[in-house]
GUGUNU-206504 format. One record per residue: z, x, y of N, C-alpha, C, O, CB in turn; residue in three letters. Coordinates in nm, 3 decimals, padded with zeros to 5 digits, always signed. Glycine has a CB too. Example, Ala and Ser with C-alpha at 12.3 -4.5 7.8 and 13.67 -1.06 7.14 Angstrom:
2
<drendo <+00.780,+01.319,-00.569>,<+00.780,+01.230,-00.450>,<+00.780,+01.320,-00.330>,<+00.846,+01.424,-00.332>,<+00.905,+01.131,-00.447>,ALA>
<drendo <+00.708,+01.285,-00.225>,<+00.714,+01.367,-00.106>,<+00.787,+01.290,+00.003>,<+00.804,+01.341,+00.114>,<+00.572,+01.408,-00.060>,SER>
! end
This chain:
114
<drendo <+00.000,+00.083,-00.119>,<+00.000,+00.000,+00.000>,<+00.000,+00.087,+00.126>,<-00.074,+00.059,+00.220>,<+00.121,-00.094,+00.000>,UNK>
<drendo <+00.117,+00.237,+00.128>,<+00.124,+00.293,+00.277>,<-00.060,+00.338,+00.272>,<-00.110,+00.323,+00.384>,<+00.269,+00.460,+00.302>,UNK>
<drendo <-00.166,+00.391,+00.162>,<-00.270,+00.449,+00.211>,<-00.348,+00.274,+00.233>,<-00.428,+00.268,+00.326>,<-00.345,+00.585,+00.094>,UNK>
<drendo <-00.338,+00.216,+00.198>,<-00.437,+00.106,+00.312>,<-00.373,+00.064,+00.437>,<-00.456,-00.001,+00.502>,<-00.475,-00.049,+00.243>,UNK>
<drendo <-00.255,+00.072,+00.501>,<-00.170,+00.104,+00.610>,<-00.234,+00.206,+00.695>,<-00.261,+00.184,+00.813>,<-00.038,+00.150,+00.565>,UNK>
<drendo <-00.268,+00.356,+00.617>,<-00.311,+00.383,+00.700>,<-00.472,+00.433,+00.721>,<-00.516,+00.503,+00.812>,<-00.228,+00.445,+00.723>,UNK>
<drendo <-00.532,+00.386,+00.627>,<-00.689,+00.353,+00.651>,<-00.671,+00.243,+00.752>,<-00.679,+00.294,+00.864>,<-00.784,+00.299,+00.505>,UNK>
<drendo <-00.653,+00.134,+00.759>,<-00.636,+00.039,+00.852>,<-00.607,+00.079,+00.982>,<-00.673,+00.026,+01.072>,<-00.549,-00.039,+00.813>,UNK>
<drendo <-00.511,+00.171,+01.015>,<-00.468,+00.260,+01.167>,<-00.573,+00.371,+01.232>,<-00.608,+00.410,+01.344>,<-00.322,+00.359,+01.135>,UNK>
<drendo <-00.601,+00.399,+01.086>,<-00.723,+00.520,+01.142>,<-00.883,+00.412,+01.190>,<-00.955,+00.414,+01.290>,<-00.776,+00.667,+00.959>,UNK>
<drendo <-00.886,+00.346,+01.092>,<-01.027,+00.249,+01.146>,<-00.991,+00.213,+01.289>,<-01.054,+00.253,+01.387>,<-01.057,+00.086,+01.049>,UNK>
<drendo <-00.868,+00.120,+01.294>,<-00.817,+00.111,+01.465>,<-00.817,+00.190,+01.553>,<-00.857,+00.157,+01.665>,<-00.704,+00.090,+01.492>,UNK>
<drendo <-00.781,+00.296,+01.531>,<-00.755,+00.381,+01.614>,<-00.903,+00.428,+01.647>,<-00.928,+00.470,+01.761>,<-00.655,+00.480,+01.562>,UNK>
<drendo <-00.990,+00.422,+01.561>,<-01.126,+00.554,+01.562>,<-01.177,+00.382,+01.655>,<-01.225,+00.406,+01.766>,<-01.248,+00.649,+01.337>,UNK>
<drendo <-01.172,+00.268,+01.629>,<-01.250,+00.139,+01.704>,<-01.186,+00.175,+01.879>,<-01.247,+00.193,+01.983>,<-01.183,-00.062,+01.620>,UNK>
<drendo <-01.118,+00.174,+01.865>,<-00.990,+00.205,+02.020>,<-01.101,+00.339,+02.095>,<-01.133,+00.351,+02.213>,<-00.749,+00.306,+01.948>,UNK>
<drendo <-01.139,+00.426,+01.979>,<-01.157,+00.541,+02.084>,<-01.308,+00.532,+02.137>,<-01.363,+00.582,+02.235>,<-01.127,+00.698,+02.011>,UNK>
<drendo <-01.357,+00.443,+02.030>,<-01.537,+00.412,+02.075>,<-01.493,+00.340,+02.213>,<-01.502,+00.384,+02.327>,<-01.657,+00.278,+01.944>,UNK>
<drendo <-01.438,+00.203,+02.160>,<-01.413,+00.105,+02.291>,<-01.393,+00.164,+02.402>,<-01.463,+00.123,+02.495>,<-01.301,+00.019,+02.285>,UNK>
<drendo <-01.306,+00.262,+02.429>,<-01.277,+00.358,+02.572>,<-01.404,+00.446,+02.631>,<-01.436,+00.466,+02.748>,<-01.151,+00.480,+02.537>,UNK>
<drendo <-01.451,+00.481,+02.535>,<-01.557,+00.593,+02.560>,<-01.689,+00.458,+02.594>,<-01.730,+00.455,+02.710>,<-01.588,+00.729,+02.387>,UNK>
<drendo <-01.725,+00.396,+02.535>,<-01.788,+00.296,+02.584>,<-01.753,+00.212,+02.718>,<-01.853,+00.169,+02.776>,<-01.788,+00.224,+02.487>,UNK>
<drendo <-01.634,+00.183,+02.775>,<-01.605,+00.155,+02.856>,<-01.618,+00.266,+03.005>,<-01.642,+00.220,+03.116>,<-01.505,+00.111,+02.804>,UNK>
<drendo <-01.604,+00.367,+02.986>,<-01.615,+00.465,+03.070>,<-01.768,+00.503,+03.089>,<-01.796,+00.553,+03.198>,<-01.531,+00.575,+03.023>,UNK>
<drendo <-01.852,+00.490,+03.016>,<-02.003,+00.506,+03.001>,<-02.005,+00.379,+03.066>,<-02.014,+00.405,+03.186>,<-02.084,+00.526,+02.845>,UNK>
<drendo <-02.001,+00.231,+03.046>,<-02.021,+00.127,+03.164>,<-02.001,+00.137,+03.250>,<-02.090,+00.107,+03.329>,<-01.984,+00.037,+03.173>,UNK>
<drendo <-01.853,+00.194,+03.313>,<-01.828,+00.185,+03.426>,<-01.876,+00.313,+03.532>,<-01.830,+00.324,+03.645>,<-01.698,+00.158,+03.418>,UNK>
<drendo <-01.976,+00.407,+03.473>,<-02.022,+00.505,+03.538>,<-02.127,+00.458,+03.569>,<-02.164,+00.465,+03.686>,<-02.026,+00.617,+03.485>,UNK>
<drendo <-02.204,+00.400,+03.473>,<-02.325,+00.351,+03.516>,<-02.308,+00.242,+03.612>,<-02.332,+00.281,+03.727>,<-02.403,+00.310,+03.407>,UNK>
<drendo <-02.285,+00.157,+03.606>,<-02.246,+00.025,+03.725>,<-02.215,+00.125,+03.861>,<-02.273,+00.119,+03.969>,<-02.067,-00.095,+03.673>,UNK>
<drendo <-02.122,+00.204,+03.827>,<-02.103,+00.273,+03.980>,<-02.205,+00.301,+03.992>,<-02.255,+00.234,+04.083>,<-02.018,+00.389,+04.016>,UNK>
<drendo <-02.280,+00.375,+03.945>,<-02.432,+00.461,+03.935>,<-02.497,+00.330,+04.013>,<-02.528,+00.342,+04.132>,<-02.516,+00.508,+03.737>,UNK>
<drendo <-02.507,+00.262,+03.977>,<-02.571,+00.159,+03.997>,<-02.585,+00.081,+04.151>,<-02.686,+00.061,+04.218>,<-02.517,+00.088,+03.904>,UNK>
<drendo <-02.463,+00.050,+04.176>,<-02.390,+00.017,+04.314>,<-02.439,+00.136,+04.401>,<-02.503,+00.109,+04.503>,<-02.210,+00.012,+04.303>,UNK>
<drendo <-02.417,+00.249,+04.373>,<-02.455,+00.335,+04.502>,<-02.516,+00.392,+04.554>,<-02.510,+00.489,+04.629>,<-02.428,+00.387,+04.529>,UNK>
<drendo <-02.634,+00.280,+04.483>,<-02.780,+00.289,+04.507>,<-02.778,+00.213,+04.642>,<-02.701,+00.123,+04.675>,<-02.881,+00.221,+04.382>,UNK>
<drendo <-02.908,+00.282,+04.732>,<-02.903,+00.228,+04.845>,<-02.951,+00.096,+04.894>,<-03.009,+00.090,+05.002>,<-02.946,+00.301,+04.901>,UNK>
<drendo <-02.930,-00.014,+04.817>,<-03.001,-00.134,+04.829>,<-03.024,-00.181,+05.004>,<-03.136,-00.223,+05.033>,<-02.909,-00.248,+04.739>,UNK>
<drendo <-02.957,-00.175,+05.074>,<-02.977,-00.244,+05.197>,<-03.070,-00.155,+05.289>,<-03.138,-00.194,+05.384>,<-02.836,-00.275,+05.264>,UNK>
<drendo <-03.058,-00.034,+05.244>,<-03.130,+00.103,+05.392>,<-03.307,+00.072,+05.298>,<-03.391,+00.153,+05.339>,<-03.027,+00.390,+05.373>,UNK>
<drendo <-03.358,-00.017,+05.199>,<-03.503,-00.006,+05.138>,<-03.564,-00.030,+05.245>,<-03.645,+00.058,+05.274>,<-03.550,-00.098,+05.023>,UNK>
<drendo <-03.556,-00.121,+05.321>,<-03.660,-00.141,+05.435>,<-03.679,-00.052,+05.495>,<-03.795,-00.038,+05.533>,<-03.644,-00.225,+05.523>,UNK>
<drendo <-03.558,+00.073,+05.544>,<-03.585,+00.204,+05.614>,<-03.616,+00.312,+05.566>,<-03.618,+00.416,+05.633>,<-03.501,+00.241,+05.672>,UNK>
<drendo <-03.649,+00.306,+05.432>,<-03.723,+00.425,+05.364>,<-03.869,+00.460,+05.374>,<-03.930,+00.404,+05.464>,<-03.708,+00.412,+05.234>,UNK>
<drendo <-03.919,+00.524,+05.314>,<-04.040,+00.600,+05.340>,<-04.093,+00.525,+05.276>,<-04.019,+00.436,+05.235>,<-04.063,+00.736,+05.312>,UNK>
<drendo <-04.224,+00.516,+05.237>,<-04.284,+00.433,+05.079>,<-04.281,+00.501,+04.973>,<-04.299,+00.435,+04.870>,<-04.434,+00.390,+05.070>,UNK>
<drendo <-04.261,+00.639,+04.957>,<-04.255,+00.706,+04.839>,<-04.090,+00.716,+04.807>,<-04.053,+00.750,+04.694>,<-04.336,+00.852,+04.854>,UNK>
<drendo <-04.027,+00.696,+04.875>,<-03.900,+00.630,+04.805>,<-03.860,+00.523,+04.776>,<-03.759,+00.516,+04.706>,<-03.816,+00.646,+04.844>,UNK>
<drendo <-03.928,+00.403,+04.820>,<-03.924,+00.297,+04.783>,<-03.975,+00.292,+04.643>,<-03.903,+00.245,+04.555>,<-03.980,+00.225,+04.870>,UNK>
<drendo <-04.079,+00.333,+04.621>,<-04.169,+00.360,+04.500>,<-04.090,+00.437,+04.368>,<-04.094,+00.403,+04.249>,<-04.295,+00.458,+04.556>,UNK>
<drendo <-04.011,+00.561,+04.436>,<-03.915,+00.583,+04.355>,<-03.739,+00.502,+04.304>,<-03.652,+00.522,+04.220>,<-03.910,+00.695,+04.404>,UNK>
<drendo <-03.756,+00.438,+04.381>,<-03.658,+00.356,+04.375>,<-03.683,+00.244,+04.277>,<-03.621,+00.225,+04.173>,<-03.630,+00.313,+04.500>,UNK>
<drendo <-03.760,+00.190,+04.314>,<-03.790,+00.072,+04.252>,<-03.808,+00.117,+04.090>,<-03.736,+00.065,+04.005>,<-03.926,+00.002,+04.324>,UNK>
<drendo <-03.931,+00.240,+04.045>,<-03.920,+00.312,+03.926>,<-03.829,+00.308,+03.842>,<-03.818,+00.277,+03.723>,<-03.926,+00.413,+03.942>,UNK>
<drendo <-03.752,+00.352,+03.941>,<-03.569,+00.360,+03.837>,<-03.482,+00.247,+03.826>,<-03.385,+00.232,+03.751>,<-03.443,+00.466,+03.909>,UNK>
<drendo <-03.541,+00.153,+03.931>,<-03.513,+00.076,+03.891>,<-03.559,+00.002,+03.749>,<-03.523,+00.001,+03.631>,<-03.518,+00.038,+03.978>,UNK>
<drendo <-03.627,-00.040,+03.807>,<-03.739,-00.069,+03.650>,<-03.665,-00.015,+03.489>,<-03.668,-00.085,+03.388>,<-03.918,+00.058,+03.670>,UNK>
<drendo <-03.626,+00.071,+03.495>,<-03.602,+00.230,+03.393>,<-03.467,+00.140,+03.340>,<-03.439,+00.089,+03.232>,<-03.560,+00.440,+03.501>,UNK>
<drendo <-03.396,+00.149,+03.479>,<-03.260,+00.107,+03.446>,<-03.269,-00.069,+03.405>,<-03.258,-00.073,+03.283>,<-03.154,+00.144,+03.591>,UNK>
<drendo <-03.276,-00.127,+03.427>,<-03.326,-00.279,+03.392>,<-03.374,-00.269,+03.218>,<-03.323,-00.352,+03.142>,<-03.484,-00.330,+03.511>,UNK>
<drendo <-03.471,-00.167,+03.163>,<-03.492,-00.147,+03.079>,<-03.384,-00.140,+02.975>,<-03.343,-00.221,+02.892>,<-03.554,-00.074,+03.101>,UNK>
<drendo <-03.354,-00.034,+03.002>,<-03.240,+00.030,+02.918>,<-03.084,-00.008,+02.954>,<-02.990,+00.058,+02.909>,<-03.254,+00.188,+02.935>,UNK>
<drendo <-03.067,-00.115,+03.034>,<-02.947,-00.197,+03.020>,<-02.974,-00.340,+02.937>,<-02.885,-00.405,+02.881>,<-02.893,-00.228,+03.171>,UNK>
<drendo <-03.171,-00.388,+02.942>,<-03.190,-00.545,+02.841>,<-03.156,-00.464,+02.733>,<-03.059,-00.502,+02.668>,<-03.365,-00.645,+02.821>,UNK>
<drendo <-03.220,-00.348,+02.692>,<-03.191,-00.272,+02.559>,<-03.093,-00.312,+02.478>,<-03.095,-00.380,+02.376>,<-03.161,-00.145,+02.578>,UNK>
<drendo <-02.958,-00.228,+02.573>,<-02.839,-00.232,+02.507>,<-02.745,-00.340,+02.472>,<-02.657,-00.343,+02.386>,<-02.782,-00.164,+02.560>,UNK>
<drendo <-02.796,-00.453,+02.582>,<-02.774,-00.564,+02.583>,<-02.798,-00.641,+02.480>,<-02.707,-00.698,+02.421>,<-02.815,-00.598,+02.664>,UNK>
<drendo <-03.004,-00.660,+02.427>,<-03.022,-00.686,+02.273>,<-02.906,-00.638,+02.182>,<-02.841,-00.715,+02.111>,<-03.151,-00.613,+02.221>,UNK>
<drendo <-02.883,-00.482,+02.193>,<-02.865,-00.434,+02.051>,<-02.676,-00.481,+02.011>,<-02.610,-00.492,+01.908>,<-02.907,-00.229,+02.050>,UNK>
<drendo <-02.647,-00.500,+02.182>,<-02.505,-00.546,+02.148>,<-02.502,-00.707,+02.096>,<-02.421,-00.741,+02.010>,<-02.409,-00.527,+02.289>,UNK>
<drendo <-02.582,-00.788,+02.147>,<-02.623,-00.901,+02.072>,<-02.632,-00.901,+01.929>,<-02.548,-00.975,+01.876>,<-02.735,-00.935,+02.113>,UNK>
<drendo <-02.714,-00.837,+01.844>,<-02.784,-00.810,+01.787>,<-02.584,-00.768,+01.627>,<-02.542,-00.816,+01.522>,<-02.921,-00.686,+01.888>,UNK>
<drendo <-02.547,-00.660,+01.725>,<-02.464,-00.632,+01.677>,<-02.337,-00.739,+01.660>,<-02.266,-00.766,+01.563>,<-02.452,-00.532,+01.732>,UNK>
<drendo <-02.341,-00.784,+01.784>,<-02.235,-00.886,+01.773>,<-02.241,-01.038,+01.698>,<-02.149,-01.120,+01.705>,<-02.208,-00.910,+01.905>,UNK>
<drendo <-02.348,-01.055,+01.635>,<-02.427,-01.132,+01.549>,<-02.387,-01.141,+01.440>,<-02.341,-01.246,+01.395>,<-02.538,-01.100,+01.536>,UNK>
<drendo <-02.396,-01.013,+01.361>,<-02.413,-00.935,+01.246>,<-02.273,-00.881,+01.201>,<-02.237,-00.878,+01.083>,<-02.513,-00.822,+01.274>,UNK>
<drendo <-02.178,-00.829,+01.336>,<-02.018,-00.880,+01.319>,<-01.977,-01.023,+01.278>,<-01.938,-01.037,+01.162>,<-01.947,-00.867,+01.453>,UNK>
<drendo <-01.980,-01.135,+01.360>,<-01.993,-01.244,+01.360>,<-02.047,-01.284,+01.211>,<-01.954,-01.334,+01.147>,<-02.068,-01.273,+01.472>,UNK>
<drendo <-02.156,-01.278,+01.144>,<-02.204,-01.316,+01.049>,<-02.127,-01.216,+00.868>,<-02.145,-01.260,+00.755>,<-02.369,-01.299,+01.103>,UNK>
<drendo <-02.057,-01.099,+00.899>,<-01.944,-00.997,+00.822>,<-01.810,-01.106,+00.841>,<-01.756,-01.146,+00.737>,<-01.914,-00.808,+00.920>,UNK>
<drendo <-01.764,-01.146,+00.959>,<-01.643,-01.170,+00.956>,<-01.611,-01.362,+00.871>,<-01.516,-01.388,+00.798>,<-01.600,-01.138,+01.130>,UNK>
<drendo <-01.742,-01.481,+00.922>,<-01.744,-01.557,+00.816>,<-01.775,-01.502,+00.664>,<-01.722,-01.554,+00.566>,<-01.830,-01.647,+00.852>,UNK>
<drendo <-01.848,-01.413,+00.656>,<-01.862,-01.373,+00.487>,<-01.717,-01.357,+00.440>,<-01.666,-01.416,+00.345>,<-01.953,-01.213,+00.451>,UNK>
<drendo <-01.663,-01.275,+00.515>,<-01.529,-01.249,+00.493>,<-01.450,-01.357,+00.438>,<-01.416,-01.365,+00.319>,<-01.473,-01.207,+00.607>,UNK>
<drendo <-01.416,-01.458,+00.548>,<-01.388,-01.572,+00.531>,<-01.376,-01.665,+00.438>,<-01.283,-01.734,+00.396>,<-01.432,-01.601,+00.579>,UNK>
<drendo <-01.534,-01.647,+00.403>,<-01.597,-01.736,+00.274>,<-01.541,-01.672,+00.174>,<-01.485,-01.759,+00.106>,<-01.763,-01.743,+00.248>,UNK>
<drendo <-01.521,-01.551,+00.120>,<-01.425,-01.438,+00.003>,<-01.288,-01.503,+00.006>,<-01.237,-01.565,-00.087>,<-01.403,-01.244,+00.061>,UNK>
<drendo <-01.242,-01.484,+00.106>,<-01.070,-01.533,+00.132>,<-01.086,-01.670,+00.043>,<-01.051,-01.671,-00.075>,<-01.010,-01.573,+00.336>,UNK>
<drendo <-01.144,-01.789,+00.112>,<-01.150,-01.921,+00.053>,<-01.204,-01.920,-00.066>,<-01.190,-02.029,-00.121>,<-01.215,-02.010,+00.125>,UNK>
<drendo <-01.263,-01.839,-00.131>,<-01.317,-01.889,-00.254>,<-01.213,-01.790,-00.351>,<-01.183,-01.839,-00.459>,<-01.504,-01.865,-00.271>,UNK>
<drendo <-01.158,-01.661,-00.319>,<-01.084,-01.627,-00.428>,<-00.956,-01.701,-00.364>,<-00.864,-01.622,-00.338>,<-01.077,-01.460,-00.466>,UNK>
<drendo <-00.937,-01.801,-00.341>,<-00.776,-01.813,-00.295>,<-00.761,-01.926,-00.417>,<-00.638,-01.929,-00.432>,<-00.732,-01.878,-00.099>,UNK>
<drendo <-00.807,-02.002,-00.493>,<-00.775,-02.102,-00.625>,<-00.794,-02.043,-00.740>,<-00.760,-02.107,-00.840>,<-00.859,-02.226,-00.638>,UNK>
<drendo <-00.855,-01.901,-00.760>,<-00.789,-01.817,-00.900>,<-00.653,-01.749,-00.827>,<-00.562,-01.762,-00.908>,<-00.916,-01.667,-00.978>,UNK>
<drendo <-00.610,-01.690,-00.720>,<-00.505,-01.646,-00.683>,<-00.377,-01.744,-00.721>,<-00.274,-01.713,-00.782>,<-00.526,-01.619,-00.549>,UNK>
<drendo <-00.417,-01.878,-00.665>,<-00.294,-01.962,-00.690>,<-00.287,-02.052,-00.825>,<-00.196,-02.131,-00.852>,<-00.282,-02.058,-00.569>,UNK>
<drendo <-00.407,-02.021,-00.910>,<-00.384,-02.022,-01.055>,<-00.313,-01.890,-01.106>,<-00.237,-01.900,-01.203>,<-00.521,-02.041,-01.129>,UNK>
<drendo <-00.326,-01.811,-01.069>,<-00.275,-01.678,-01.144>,<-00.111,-01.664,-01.099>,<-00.025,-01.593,-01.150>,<-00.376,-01.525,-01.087>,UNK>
<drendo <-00.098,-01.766,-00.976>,<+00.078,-01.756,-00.933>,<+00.108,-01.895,-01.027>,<+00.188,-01.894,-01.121>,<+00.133,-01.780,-00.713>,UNK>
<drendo <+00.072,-01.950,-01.009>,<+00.139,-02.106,-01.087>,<+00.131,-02.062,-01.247>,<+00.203,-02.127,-01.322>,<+00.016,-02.285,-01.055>,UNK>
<drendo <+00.047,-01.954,-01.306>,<+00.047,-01.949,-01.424>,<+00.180,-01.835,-01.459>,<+00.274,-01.856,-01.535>,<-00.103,-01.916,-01.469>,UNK>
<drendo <+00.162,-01.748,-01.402>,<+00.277,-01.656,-01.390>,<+00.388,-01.725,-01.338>,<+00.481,-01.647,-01.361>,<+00.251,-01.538,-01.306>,UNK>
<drendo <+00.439,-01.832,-01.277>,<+00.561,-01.916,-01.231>,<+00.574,-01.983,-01.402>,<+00.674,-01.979,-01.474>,<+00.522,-02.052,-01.072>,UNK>
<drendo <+00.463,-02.033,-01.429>,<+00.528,-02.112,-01.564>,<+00.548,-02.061,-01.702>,<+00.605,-02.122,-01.791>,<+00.452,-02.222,-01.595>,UNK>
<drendo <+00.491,-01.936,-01.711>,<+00.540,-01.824,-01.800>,<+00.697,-01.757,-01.775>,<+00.786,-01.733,-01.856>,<+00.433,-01.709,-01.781>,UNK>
<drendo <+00.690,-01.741,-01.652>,<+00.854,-01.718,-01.641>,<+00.961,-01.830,-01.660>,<+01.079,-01.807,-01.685>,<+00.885,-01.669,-01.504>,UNK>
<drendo <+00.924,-01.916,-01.650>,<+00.987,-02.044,-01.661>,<+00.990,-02.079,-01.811>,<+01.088,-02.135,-01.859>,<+00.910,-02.153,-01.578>,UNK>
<drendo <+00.902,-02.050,-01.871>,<+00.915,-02.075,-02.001>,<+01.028,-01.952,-02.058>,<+01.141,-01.969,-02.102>,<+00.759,-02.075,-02.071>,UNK>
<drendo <+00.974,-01.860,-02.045>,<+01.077,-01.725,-02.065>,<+01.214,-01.765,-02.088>,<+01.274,-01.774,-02.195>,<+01.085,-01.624,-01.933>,UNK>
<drendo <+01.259,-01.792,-01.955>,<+01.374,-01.797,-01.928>,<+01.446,-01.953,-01.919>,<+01.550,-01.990,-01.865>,<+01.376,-01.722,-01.815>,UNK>
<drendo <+01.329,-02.035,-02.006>,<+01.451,-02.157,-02.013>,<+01.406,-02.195,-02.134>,<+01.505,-02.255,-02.177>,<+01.459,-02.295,-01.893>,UNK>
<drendo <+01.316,-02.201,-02.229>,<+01.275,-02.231,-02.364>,<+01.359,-02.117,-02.469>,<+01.373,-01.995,-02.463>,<+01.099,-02.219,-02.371>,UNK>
<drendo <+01.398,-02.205,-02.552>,<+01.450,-02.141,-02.675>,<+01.371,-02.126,-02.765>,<+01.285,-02.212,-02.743>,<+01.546,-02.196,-02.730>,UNK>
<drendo <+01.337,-02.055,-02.881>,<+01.258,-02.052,-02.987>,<+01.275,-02.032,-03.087>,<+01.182,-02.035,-03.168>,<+01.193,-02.003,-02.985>,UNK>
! end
């Protein structure tokens, strides 16, 4: 029991450290993002507008991207965790045959004479 205790802490723990590191990669980019010069476009040159817009484009790209793939992922979690589910409920009536049968074997044990 303590080694699935602590497979269970280490999976947590290793999910904890993606989640942070993923969180810090969002929130760089969003800044990234923000401090872009949106309001001074009208006072730029046209070849920075042109570059601007580019990266923009770029970035739009590769944020629908990640966006799909977190969909995509969060789906496919979603669709693991009912499977799961469906296991729990379907072995749970040999489980509580195997306790009611083991309750009435002890019961017999210990109150039948022979």
């Amino acid at each position: 029991m303590q080694v699935i205790v602590q497979i269970l802490q280490l999976v947590q723990d290793s999910i904890y450290a993606i989640a942070r590191v993923a969180n810090a990669a969002w929130q760089w980019c969003l800044t990234q993002i923000i401090a872009v010069p949106w309001d001074r476009l009208g006072d730029m040159p046209g070849s920075k507008v042109i570059i601007l817009l580019g990266s923009s484009a770029i970035v739009f790209y590769f944020i629908s991207k990640a966006t799909r793939e977190l969909l995509a992922a969060g789906e496919k979690a979603f669709a693991a965790i009912m499977t799961l589910f469906q296991v729990f409920v379907r072995a749970l009536p040999p489980i509580l045959i195997a306790g009611a049968t083991a309750a009435a074997g002890s019961w017999v044990v210990n109150n039948v004479n022979f």
